[in-house]
Backbone as XML, in Angstrom:
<?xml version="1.0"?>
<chain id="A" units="angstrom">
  <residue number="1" name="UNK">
    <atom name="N" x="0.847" y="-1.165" z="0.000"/>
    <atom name="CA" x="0.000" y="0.000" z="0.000"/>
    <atom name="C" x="0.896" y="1.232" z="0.000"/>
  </residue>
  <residue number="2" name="UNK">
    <atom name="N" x="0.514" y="2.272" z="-1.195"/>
    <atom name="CA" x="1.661" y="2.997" z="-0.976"/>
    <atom name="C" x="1.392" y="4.217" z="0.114"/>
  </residue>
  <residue number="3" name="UNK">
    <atom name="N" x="2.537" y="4.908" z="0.634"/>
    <atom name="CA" x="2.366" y="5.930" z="1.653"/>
    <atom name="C" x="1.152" y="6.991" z="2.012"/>
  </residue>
  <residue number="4" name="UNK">
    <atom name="N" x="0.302" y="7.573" z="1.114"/>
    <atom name="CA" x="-0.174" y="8.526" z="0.989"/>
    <atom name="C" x="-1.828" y="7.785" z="1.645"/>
  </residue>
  <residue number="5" name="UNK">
    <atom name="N" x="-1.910" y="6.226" z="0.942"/>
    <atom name="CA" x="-3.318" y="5.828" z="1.035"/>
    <atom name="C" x="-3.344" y="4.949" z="2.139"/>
  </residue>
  <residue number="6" name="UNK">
    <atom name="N" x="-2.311" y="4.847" z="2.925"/>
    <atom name="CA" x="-2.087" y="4.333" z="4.239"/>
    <atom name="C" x="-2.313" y="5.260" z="5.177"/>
  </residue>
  <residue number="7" name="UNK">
    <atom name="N" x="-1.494" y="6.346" z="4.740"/>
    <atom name="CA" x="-2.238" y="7.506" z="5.833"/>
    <atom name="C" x="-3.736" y="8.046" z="5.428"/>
  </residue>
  <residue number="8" name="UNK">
    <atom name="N" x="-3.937" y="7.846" z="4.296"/>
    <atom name="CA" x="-5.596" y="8.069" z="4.284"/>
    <atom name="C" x="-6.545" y="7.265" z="5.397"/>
  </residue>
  <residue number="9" name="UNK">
    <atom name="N" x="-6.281" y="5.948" z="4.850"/>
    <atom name="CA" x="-6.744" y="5.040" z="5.604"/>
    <atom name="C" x="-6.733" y="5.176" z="7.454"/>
  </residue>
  <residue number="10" name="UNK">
    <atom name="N" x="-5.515" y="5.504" z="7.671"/>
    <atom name="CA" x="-5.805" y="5.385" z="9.280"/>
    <atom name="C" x="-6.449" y="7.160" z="9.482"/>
  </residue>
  <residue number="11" name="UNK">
    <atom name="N" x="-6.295" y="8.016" z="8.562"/>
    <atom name="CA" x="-7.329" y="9.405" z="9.288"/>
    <atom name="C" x="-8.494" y="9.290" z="9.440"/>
  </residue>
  <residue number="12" name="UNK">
    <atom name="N" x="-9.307" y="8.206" z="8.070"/>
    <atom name="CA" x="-10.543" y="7.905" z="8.119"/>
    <atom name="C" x="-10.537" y="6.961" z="9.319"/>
  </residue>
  <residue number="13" name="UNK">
    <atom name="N" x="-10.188" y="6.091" z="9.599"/>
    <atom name="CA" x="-10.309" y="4.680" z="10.729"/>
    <atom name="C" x="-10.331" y="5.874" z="11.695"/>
  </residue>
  <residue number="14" name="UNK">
    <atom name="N" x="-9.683" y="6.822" z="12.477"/>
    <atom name="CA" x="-9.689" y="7.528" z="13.514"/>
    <atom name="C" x="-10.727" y="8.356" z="13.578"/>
  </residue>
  <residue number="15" name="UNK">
    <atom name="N" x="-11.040" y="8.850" z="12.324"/>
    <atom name="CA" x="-12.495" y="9.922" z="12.074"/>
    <atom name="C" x="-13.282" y="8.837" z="12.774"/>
  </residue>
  <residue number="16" name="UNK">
    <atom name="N" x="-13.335" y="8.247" z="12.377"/>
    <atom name="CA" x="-15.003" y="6.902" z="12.491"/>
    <atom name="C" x="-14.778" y="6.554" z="14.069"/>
  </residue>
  <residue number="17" name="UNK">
    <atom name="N" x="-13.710" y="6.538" z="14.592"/>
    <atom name="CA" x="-13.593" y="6.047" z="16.089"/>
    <atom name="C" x="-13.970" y="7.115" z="16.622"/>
  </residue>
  <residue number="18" name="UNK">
    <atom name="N" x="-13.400" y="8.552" z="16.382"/>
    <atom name="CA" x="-13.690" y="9.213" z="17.111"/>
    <atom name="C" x="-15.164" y="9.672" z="17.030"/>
  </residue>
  <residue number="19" name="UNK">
    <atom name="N" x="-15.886" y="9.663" z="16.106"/>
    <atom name="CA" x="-17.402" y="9.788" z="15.574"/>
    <atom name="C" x="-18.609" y="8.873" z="16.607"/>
  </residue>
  <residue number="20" name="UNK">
    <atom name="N" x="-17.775" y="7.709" z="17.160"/>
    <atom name="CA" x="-18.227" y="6.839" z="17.419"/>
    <atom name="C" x="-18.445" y="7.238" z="19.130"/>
  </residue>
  <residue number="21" name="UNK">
    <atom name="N" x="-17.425" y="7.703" z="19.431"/>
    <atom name="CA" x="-17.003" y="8.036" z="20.577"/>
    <atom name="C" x="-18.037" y="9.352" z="21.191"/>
  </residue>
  <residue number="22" name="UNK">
    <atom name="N" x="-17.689" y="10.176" z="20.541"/>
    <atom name="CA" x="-18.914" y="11.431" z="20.443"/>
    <atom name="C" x="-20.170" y="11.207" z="20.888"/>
  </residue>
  <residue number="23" name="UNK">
    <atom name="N" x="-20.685" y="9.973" z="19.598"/>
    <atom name="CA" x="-22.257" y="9.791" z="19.910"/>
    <atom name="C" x="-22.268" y="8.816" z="21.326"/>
  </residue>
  <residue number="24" name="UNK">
    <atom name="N" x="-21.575" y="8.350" z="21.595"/>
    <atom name="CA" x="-21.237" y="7.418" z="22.595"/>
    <atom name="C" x="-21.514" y="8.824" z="24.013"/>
  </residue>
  <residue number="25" name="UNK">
    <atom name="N" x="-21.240" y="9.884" z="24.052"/>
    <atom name="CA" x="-21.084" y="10.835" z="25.299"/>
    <atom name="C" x="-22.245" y="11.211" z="24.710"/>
  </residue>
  <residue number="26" name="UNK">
    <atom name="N" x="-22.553" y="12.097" z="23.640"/>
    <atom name="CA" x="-23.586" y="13.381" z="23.401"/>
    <atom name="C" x="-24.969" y="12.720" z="23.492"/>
  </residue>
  <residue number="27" name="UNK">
    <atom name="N" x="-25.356" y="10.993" z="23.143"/>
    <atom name="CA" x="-26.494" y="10.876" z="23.222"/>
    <atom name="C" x="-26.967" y="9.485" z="24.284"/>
  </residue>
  <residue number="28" name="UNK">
    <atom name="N" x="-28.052" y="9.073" z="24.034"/>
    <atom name="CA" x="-28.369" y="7.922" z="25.412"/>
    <atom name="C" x="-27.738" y="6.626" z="24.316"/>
  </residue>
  <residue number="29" name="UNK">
    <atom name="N" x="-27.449" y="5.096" z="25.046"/>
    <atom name="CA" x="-26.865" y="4.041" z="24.386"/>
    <atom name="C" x="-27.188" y="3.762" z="23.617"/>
  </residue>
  <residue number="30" name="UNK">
    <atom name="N" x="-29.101" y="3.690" z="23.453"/>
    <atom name="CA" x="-30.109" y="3.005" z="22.464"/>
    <atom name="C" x="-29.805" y="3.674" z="20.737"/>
  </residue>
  <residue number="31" name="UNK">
    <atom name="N" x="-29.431" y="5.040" z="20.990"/>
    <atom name="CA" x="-28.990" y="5.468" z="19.751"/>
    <atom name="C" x="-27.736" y="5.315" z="19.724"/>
  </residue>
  <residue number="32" name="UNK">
    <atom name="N" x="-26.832" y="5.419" z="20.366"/>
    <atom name="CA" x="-25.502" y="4.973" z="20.174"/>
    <atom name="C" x="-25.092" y="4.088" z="19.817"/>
  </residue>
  <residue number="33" name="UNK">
    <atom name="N" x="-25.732" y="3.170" z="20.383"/>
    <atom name="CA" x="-26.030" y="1.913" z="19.505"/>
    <atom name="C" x="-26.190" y="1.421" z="17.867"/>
  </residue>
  <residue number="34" name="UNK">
    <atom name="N" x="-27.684" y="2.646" z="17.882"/>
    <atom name="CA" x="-27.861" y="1.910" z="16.383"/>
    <atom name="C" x="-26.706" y="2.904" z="15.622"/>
  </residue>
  <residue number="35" name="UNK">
    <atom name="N" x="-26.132" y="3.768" z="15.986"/>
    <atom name="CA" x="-25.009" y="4.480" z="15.390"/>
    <atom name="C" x="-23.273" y="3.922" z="14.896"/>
  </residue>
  <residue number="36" name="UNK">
    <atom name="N" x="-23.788" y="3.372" z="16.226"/>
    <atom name="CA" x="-22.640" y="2.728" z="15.781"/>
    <atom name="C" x="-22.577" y="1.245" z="14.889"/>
  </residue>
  <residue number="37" name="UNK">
    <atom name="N" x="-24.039" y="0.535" z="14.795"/>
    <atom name="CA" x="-23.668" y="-0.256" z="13.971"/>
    <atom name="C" x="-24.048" y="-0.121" z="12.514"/>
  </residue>
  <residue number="38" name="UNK">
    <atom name="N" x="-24.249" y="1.840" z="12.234"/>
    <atom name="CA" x="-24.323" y="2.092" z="10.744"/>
    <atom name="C" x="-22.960" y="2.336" z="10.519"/>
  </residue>
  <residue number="39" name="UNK">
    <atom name="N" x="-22.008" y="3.137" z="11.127"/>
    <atom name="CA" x="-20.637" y="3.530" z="11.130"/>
    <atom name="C" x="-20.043" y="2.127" z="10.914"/>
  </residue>
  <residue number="40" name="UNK">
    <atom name="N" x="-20.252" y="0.974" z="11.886"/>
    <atom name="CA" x="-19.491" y="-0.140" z="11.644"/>
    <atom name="C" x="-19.401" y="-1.099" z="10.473"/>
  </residue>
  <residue number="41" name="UNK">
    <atom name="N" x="-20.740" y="-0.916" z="9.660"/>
    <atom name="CA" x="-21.624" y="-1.600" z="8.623"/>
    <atom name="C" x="-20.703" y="-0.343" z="7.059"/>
  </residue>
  <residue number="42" name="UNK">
    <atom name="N" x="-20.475" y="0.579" z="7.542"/>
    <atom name="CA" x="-20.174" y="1.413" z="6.383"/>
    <atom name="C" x="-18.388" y="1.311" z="6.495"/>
  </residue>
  <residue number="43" name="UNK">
    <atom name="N" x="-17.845" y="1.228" z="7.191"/>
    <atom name="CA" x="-16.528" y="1.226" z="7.303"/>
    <atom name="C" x="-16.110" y="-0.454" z="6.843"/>
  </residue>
  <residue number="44" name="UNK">
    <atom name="N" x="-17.149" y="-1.740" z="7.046"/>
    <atom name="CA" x="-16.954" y="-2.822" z="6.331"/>
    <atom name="C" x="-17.282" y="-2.634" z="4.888"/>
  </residue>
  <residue number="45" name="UNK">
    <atom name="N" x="-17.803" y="-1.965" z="4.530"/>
    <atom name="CA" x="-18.368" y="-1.802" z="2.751"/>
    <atom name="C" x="-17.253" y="-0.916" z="2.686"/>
  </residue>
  <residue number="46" name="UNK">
    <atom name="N" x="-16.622" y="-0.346" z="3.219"/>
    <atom name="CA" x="-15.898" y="0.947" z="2.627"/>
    <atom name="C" x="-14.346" y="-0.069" z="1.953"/>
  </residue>
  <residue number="47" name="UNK">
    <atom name="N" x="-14.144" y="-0.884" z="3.108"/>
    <atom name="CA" x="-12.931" y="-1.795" z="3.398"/>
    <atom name="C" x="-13.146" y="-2.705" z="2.322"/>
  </residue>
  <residue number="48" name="UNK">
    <atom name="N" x="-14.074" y="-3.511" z="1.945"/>
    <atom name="CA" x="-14.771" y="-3.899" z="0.913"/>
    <atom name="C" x="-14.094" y="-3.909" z="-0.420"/>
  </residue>
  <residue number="49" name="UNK">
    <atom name="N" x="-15.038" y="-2.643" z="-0.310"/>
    <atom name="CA" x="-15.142" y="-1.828" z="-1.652"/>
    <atom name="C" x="-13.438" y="-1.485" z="-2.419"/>
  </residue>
  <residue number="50" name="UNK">
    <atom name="N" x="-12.768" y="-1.065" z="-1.153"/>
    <atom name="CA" x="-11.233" y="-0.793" z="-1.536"/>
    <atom name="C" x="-10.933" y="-2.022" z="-1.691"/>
  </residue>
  <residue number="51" name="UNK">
    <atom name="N" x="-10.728" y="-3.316" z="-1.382"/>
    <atom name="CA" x="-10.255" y="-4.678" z="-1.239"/>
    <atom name="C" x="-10.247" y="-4.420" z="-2.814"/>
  </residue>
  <residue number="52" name="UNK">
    <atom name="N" x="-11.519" y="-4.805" z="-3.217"/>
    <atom name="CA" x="-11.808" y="-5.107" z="-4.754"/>
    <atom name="C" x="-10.890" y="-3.991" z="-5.749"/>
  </residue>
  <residue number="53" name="UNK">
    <atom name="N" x="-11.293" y="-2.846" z="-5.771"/>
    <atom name="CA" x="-10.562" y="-1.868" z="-6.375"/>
    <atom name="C" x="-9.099" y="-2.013" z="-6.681"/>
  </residue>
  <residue number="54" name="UNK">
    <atom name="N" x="-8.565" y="-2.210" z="-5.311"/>
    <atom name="CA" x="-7.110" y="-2.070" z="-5.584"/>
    <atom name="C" x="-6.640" y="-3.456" z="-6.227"/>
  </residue>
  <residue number="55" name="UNK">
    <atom name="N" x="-7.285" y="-4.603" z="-6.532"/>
    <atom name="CA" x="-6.820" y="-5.663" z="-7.182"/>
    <atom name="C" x="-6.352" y="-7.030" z="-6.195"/>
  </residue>
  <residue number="56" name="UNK">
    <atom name="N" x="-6.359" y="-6.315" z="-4.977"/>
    <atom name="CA" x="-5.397" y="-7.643" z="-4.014"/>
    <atom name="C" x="-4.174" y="-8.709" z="-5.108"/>
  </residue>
  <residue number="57" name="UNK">
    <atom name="N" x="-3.517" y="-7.919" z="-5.989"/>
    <atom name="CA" x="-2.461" y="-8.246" z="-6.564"/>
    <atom name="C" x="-1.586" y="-7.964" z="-6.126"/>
  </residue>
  <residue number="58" name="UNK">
    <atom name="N" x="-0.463" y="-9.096" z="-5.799"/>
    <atom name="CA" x="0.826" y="-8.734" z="-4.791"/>
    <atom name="C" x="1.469" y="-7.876" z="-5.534"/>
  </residue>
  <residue number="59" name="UNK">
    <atom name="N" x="2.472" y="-6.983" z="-5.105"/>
    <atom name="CA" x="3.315" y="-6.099" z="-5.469"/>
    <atom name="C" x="4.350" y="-6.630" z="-6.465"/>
  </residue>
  <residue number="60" name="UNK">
    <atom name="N" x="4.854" y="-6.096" z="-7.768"/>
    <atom name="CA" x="5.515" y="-6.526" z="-8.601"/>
    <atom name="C" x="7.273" y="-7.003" z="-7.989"/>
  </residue>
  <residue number="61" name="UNK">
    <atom name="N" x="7.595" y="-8.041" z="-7.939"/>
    <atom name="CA" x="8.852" y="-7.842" z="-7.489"/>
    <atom name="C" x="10.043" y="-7.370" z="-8.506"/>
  </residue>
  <residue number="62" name="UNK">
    <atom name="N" x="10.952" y="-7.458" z="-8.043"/>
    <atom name="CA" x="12.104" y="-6.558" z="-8.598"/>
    <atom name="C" x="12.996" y="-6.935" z="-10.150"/>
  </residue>
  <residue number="63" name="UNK">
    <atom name="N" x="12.958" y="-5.955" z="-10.785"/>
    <atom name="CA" x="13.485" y="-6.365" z="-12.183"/>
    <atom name="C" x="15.064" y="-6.491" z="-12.026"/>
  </residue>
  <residue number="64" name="UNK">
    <atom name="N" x="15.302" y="-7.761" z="-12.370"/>
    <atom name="CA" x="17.436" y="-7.980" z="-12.427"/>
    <atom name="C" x="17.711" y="-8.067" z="-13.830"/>
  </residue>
  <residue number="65" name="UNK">
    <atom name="N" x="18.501" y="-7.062" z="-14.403"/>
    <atom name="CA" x="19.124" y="-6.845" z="-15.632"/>
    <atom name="C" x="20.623" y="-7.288" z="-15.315"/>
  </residue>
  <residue number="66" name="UNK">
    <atom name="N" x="21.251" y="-8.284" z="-16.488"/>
    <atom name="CA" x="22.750" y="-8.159" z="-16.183"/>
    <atom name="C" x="22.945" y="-8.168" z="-17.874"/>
  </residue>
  <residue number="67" name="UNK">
    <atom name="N" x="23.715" y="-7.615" z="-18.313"/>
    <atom name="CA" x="24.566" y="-7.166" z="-19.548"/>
    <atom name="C" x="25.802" y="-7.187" z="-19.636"/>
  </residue>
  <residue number="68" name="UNK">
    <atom name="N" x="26.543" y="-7.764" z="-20.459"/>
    <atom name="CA" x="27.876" y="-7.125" z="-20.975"/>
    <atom name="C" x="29.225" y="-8.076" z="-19.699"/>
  </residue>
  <residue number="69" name="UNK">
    <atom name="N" x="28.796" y="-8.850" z="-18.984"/>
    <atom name="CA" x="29.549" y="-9.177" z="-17.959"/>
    <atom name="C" x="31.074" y="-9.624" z="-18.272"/>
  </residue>
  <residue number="70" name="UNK">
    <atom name="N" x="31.563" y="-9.497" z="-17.458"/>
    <atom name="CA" x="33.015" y="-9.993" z="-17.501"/>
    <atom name="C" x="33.060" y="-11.558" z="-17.628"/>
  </residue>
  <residue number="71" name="UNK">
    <atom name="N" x="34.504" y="-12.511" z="-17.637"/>
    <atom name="CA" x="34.646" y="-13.953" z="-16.846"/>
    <atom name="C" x="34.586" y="-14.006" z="-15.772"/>
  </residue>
  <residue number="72" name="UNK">
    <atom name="N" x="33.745" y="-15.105" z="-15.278"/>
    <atom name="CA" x="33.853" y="-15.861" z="-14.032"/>
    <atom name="C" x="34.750" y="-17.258" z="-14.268"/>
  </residue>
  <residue number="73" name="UNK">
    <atom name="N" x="35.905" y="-16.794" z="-13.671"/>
    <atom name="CA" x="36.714" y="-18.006" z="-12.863"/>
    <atom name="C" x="36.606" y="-18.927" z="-11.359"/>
  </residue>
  <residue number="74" name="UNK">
    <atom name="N" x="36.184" y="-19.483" z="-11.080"/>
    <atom name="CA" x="35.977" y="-20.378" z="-9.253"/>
    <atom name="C" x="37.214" y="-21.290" z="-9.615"/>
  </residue>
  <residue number="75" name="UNK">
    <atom name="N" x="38.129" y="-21.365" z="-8.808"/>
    <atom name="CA" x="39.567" y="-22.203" z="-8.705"/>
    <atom name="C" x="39.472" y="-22.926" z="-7.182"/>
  </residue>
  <residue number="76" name="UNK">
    <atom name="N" x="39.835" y="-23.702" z="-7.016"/>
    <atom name="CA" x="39.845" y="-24.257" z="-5.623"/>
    <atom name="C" x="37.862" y="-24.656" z="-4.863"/>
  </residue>
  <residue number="77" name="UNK">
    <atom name="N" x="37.407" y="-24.962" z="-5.235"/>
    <atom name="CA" x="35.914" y="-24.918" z="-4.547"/>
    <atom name="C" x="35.378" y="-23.626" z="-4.657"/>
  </residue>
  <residue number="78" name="UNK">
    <atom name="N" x="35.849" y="-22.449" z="-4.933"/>
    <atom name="CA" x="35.455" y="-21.238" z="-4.364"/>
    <atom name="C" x="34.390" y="-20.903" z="-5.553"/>
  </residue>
  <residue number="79" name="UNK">
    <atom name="N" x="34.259" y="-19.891" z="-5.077"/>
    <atom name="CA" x="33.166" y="-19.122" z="-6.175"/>
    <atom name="C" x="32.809" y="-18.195" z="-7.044"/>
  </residue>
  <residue number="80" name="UNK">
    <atom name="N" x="32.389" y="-17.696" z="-8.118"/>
    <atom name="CA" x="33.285" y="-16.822" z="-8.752"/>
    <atom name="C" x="31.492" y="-16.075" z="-9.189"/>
  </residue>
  <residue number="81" name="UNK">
    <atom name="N" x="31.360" y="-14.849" z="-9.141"/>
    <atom name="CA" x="30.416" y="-14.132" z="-9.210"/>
    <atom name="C" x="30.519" y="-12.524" z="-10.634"/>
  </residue>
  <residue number="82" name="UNK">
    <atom name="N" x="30.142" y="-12.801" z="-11.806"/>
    <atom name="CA" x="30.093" y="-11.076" z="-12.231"/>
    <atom name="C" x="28.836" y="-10.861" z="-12.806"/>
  </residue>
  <residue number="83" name="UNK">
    <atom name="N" x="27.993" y="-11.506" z="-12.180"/>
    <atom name="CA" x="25.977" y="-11.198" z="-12.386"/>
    <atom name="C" x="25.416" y="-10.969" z="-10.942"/>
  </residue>
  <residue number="84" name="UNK">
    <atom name="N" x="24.610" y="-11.416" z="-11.192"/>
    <atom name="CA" x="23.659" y="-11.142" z="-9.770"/>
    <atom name="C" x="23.312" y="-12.461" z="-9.139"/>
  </residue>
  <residue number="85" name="UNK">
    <atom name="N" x="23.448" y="-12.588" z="-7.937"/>
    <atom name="CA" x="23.133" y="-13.486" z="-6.944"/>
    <atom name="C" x="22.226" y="-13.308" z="-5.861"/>
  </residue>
  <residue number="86" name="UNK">
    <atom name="N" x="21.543" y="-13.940" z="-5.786"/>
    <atom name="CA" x="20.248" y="-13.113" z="-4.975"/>
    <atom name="C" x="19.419" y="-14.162" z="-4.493"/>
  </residue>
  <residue number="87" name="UNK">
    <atom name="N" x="18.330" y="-13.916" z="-3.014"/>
    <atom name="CA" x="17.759" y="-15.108" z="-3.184"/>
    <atom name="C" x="16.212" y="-14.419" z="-3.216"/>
  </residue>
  <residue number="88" name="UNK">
    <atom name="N" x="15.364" y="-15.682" z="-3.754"/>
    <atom name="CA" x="14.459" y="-15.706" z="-4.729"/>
    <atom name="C" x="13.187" y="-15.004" z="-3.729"/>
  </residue>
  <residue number="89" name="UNK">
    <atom name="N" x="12.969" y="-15.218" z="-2.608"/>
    <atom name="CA" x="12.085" y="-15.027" z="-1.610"/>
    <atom name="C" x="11.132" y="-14.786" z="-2.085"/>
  </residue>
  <residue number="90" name="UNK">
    <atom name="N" x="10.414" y="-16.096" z="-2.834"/>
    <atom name="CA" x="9.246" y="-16.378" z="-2.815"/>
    <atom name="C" x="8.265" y="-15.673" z="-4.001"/>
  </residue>
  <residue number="91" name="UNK">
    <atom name="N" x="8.921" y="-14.538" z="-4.349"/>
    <atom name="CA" x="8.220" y="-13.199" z="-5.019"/>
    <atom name="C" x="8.599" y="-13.657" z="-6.441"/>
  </residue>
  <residue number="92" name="UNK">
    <atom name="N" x="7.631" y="-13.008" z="-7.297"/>
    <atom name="CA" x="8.007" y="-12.882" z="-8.312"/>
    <atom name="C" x="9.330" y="-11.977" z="-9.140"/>
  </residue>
  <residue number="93" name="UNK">
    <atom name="N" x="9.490" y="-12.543" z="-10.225"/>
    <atom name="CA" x="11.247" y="-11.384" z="-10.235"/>
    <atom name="C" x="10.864" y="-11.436" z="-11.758"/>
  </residue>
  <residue number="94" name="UNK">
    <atom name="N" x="11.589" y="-10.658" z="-12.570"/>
    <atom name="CA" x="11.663" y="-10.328" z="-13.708"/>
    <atom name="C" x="12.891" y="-10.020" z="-13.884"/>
  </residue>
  <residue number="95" name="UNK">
    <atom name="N" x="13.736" y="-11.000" z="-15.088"/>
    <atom name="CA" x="14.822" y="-10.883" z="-14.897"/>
    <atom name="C" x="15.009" y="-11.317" z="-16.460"/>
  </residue>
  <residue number="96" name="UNK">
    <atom name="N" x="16.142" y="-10.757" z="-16.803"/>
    <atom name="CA" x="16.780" y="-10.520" z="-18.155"/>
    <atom name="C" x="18.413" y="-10.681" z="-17.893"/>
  </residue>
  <residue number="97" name="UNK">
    <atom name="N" x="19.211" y="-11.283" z="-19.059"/>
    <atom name="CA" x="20.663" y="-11.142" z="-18.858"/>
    <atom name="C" x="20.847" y="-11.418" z="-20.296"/>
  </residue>
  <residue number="98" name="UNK">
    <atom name="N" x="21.621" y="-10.974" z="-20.952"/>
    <atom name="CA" x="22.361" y="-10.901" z="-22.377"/>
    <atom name="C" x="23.760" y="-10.905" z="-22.351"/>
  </residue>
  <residue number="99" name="UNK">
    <atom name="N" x="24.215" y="-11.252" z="-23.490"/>
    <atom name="CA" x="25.966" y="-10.979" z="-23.384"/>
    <atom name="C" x="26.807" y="-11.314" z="-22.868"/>
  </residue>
  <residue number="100" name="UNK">
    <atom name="N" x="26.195" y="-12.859" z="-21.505"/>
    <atom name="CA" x="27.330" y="-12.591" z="-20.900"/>
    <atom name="C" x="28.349" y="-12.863" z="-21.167"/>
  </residue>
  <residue number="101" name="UNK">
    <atom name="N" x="29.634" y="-13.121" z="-19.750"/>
    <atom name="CA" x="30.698" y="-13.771" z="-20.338"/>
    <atom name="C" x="31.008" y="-14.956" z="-19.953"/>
  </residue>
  <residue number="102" name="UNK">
    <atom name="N" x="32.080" y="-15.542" z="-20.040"/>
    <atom name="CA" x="32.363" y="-16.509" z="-20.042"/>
    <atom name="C" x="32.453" y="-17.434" z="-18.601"/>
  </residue>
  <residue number="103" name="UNK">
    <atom name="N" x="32.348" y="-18.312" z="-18.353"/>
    <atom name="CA" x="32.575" y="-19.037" z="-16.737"/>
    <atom name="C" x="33.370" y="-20.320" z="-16.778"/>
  </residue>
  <residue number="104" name="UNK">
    <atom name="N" x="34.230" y="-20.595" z="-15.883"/>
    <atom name="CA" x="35.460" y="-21.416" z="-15.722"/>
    <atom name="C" x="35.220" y="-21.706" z="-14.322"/>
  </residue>
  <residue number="105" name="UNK">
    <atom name="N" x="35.163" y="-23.249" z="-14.040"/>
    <atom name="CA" x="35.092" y="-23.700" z="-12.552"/>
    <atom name="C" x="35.789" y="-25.080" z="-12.766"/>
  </residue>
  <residue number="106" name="UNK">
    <atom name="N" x="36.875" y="-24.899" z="-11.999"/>
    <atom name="CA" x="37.735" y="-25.791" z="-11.603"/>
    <atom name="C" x="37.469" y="-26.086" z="-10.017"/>
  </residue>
  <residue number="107" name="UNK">
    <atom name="N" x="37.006" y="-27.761" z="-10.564"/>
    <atom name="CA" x="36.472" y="-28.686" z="-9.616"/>
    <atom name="C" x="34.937" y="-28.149" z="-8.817"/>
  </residue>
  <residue number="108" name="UNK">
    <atom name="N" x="34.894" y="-28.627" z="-7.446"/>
    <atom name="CA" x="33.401" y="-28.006" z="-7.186"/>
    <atom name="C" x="32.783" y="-26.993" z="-6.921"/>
  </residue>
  <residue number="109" name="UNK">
    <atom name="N" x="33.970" y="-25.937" z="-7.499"/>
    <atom name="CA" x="33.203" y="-24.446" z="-7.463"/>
    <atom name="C" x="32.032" y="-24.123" z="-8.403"/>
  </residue>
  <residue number="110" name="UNK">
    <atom name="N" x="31.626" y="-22.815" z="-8.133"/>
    <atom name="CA" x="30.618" y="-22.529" z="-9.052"/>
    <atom name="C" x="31.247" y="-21.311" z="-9.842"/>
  </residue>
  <residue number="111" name="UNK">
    <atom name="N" x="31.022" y="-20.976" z="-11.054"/>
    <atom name="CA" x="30.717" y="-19.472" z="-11.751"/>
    <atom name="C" x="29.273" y="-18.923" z="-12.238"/>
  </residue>
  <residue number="112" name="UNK">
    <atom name="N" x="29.248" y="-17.460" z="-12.078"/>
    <atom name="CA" x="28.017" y="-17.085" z="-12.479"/>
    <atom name="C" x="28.801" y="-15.429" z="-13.286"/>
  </residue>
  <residue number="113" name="UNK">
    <atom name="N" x="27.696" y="-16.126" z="-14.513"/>
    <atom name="CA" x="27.907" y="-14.436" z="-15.282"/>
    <atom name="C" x="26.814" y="-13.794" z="-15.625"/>
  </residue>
  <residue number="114" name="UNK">
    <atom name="N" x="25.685" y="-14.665" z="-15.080"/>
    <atom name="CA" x="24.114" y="-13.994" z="-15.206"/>
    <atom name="C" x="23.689" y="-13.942" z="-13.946"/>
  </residue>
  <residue number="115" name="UNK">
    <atom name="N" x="22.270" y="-14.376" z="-14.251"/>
    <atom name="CA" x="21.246" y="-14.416" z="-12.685"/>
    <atom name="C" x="21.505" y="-15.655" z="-12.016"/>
  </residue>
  <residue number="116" name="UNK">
    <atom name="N" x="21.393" y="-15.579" z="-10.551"/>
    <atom name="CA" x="21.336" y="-17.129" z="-9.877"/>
    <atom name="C" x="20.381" y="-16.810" z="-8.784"/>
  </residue>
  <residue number="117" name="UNK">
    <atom name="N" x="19.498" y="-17.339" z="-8.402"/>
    <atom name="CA" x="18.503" y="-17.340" z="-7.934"/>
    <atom name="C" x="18.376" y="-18.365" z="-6.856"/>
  </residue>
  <residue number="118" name="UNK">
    <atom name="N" x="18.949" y="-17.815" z="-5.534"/>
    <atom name="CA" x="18.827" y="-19.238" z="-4.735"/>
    <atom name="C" x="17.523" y="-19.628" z="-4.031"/>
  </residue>
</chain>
């Protein structure tokens, strides 16, 4: 949710509490009552209503571009890195790599000259 409609959200949630609160002192329970369960009934349609709107589509995860990379050499077990290494957490990723270069692994190392995605 981005910044602006998060703070929307909690001025309205506080309007409605405090609205609630008001009729709660200024009048007897029996109306306070039915007041509060139009306020409560409209703040579920309101919540609703936004649910649907905004899509409940998770947030796009992060685009990894690698281009143009150098060699990866790993000598001894070790590991040899000139792309991106990253881990996957679950999210979606969008990821592109072209060009790369070349990779050399002597014995059980690894090389990477693109994406690796653990």
């Amino acid at each position: 949710m981005q910044g602006w409609k998060k703070s929307a959200l909690i001025v309205a949630s506080c309007a409605l509490v405090a609205g609630m609160v008001i009729v709660w002192v200024v009048v007897d329970l029996g109306t306070a009552d039915g007041t509060a369960s139009v306020i409560g009934a409209s703040a579920g349609v309101v919540g609703l209503v936004y649910a649907l709107i905004s899509g409940g589509s998770p947030a796009p995860g992060p685009t990894l571009t690698v281009a143009r990379t150098g060699k990866a050499t790993a000598r001894g077990g070790g590991t040899a890195n000139a792309g991106i290494t990253m881990p996957a957490a679950g999210g979606q990723v969008s990821a592109t790599a072209e060009d790369t270069g070349d990779t050399e692994s002597d014995g059980p190392g690894e090389a990477n000259t693109g994406i690796r995605l653990t």
